[in-house]
C-alpha positions in Angstrom: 47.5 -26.1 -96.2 45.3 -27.8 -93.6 42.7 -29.5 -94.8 39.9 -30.1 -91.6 38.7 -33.5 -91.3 34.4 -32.1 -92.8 36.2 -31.7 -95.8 38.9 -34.5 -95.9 35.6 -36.8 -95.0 33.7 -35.7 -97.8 36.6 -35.9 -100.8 37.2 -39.4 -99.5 33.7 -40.5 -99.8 33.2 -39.3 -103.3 36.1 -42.2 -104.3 34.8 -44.8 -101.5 33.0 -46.5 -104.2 36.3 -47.6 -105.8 37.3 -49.3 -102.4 36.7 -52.7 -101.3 34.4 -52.9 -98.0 35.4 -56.1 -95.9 32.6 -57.0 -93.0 33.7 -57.6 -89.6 33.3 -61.5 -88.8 33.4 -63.8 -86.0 36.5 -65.1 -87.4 38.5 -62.1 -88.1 38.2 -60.8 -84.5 38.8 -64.3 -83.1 41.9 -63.9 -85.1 42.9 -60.5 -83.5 42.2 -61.7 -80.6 44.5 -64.8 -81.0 47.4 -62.6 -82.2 46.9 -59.7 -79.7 47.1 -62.8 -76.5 50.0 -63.7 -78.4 52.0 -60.5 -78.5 50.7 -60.2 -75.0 52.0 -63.2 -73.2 55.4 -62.8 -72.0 54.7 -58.8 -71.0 54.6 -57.5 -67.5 51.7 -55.2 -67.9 47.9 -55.5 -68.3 46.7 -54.3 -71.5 42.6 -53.1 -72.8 41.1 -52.6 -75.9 38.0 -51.1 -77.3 37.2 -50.7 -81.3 34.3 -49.6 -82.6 33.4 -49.3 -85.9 29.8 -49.7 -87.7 28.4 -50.7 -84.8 30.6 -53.6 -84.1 32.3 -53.4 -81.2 35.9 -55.3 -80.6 37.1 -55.6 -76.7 39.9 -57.6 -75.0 40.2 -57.1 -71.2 37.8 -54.1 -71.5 36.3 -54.9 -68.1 38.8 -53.9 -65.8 39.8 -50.1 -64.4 42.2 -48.5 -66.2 44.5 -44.7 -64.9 43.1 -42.6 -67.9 46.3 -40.3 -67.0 45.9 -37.4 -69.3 43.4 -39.2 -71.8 40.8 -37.4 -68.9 42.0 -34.1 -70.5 39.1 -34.9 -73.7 36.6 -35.6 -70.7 37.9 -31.9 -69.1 37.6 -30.1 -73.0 34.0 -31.2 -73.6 33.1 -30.1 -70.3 34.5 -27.3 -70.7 33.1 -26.6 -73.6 29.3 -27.3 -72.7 30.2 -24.4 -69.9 31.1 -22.1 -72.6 28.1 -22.8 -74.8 25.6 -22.3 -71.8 27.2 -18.7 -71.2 28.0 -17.7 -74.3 31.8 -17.2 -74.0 33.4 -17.8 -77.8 36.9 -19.2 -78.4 38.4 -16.8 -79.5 37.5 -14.5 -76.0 40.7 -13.9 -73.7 41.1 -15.3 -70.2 43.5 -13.6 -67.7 45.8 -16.2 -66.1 47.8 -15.5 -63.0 51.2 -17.0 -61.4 49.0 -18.8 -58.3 47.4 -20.9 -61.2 50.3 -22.4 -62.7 52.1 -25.1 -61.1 55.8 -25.2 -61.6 56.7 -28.8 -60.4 54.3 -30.4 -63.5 54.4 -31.2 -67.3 53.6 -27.5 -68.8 54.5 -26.1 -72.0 52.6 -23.3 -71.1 54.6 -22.5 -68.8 57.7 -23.0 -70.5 56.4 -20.1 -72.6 55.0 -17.9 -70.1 57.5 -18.5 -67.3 56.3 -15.6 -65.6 53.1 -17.2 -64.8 51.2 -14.4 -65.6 49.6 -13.8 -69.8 46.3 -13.7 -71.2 45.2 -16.4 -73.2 42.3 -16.8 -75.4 40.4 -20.0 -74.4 41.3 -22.0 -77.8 44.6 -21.6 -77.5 44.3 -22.9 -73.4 42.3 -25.9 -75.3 45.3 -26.5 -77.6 47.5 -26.5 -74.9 45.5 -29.2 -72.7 44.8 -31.6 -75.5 47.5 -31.4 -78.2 50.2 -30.7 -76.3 49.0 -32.5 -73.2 49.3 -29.3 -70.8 48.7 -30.0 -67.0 48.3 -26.7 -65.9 46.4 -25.4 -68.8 44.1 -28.9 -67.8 43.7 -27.5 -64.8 42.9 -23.9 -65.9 40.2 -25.6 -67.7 38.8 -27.8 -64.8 38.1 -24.4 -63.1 36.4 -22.6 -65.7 34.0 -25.6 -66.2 33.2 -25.6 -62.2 35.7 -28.4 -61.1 36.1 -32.0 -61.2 33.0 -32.9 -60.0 31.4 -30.5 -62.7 33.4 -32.6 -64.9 31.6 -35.8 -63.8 28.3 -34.8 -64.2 28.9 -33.5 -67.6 29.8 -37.0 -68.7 27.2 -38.7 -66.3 25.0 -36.7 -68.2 26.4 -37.6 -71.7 25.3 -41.3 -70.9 29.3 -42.5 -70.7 29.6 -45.5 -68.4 32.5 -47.3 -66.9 34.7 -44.9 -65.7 35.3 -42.4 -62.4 36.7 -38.6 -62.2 37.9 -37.5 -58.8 40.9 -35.8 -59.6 42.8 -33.0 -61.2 46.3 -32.6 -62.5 47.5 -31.5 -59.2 46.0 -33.7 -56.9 47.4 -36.9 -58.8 51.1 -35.2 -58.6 50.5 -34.7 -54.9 49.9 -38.3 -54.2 50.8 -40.7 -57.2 48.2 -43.0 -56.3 45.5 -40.8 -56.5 45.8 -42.1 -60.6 44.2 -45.0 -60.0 40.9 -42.6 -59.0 40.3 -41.3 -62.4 40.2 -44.3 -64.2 38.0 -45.8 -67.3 37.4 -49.0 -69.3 38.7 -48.5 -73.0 35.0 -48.8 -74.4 33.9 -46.1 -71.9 36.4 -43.7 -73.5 35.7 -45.6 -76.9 31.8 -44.0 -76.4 33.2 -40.6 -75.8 35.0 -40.2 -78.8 31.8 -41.7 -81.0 29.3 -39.0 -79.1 32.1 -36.5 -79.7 32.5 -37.1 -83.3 28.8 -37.4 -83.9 28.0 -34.0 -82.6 26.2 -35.6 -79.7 28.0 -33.2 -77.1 28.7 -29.5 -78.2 27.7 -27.1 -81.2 28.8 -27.6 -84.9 31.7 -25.5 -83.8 32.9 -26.8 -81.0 32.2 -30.0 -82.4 34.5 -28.9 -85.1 37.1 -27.0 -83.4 37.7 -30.4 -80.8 37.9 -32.4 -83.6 40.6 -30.3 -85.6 42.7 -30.1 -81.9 43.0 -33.7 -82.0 44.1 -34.4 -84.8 46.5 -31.8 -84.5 48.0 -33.8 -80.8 51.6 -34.2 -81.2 52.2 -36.7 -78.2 52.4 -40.6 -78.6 54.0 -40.5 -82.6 55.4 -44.0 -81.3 51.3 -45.1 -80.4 48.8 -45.6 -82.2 50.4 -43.4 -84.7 53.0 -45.6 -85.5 50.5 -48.4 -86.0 48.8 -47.0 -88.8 49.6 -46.5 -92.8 51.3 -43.0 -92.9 48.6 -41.5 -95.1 45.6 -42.3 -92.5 44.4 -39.5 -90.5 44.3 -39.9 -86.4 42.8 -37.6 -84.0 43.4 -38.4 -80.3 44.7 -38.4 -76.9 47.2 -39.9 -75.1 48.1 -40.3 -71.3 50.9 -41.6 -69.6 52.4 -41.7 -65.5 56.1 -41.7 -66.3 58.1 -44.3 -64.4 57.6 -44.8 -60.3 60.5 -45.0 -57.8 60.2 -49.0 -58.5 59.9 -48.9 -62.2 56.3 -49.2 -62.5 54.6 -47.3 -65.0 51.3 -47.1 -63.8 49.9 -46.2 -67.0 50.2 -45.8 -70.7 47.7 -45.4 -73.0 46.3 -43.8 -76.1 42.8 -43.3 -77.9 41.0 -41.7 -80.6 39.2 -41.6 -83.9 40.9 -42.9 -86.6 40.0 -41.8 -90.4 39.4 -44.4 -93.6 40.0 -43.6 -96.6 36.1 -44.9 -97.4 35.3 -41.8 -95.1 34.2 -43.8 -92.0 35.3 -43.3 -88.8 36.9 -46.2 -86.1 37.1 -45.3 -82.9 40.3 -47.2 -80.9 41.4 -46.9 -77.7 44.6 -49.0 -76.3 45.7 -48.9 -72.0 48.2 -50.3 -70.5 48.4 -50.0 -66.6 50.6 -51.8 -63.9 53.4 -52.1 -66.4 57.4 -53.5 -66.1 58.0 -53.3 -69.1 60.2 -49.9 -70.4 58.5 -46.7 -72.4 59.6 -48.2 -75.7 58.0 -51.5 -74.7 54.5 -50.1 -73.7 54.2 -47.9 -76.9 55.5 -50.8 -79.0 52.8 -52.6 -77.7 49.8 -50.0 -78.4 51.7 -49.7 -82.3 51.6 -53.2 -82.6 47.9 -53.8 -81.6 46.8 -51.2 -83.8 48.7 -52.5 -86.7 46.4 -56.0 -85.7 43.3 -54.0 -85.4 43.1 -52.1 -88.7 44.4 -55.8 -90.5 41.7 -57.8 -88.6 39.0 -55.9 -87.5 39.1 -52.8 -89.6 36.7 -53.9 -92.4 
């Protein structure tokens, strides 16, 4: 039985009063701070963090521009969405798809399923695909129905997110590799996202709802933030990574989302690693481990 995150949210608060609430102090995120830089040190790869939680917000090398890689797919959804909302199409409606819009050289459960190329979808299911299951061509699909990439953008710009670019789809980032480094965000930026997301700031009570539910129903990145976590806490979220280059270099590994307390609050954590040398186990290692220090530290 599922049991949506409205109502998991509002059992857990009827018990919060039996929990103890910690405060967020100076010390306690000079602490994770100190033990972060230390788990940091001897890694070949530059890692961000953003936490917010309460209003307090914990970063460590937040200023920098990180690939989002397929963490852009949450910007794509919500713009996606708002398109939907100002023409009335419902979730449950069916799109036609055709062979010319599915890429066959790319990441796409999709298409393992429909390797024809051709099905009709309903436009939930297309948003499942893009954000649980991390579909490129179903990203792309979506991209289009919300008027491109630069539709994207402005969806965003007008959201009031900061630090962060959109240039490119799916497609044009497998065409030239480097073309990653375009659509690229600071881990508060995508830190605000998730907050206006989960506040209901950005789409309809059901949209709201349905994006929520998708993400915590993502089944990439178990070794992520995931992993860092108690086994009983809730995570919605998105992760995004480039694979290995010709040389090695993973250009970027990341993962971020809204993490649920048992108090019923929310904490909003996003973790990216970019220019790394280090292997896949390595880089997700890392994001586990720095969530492990976050919910200890700063977590109240």
């Amino acid at each position: 039985m599922r049991i949506y995150p409205t109502i998991l949210c509002g059992l857990l608060l009827l018990g919060s009063s039996l929990l103890p609430i910690r405060a967020i102090t100076p010390a306690s995120m000079t602490e994770a701070k100190r033990q972060i830089e230390g788990l940091l040190h001897d890694k070949a790869a530059t890692v961000g963090v953003a936490c917010a939680i309460d209003g307090e917000l914990f970063t460590l090398n937040d200023e920098l521009r990180y690939p989002l890689m397929s963490v852009f797919k949450l910007h794509v959804a919500v713009a996606a969405l708002q398109r939907m909302e100002a023409e009335g199409t419902q979730l449950n409606e069916i799109l036609q798809i055709d062979s010319t819009q599915m890429h066959r050289d790319t990441y796409s459960p999709l298409l393992d399923r429909y390797p024809s190329g051709n099905f009709r979808i309903t436009y939930a299911d297309l948003l499942r695909y893009a954000l649980s299951l991390s579909d490129n061509n179903a990203c792309d699909i979506l991209i289009g129905c919300a008027g491109g990439i630069e539709s994207v953008k402005a969806c965003i710009d007008r959201a009031g997110i900061t630090g962060y670019d959109l240039t490119e789809t799916e497609a044009s980032m497998h065409a030239n590799i480097t073309a990653c480094y375009r659509n690229w965000g600071q881990p508060s930026s995508v830190v605000q996202l998730l907050e206006k997301i989960h506040d209901g700031a950005l789409l309809n009570e059901t949209h709201t709802r349905f994006l929520k539910e998708t993400l915590i129903e993502t089944s990439t990145g178990p070794n992520k933030i995931r992993a860092g976590l108690p086994p009983d806490i809730i995570l919605g979220h998105k992760t995004g990574s480039s694979g290995k280059s010709a040389d090695g270099l993973t250009i970027a590994d990341n993962d971020a989302g809204a993490i649920y307390l048992p108090d019923g609050r929310l904490c909003y954590l996003a973790i990216f690693i970019k220019d790394s040398q280090e292997d896949d186990r390595t880089n997700a290692e890392l994001i586990a481990r720095i969530t492990q220090i976050i919910y200890d530290f700063v977590i109240p």
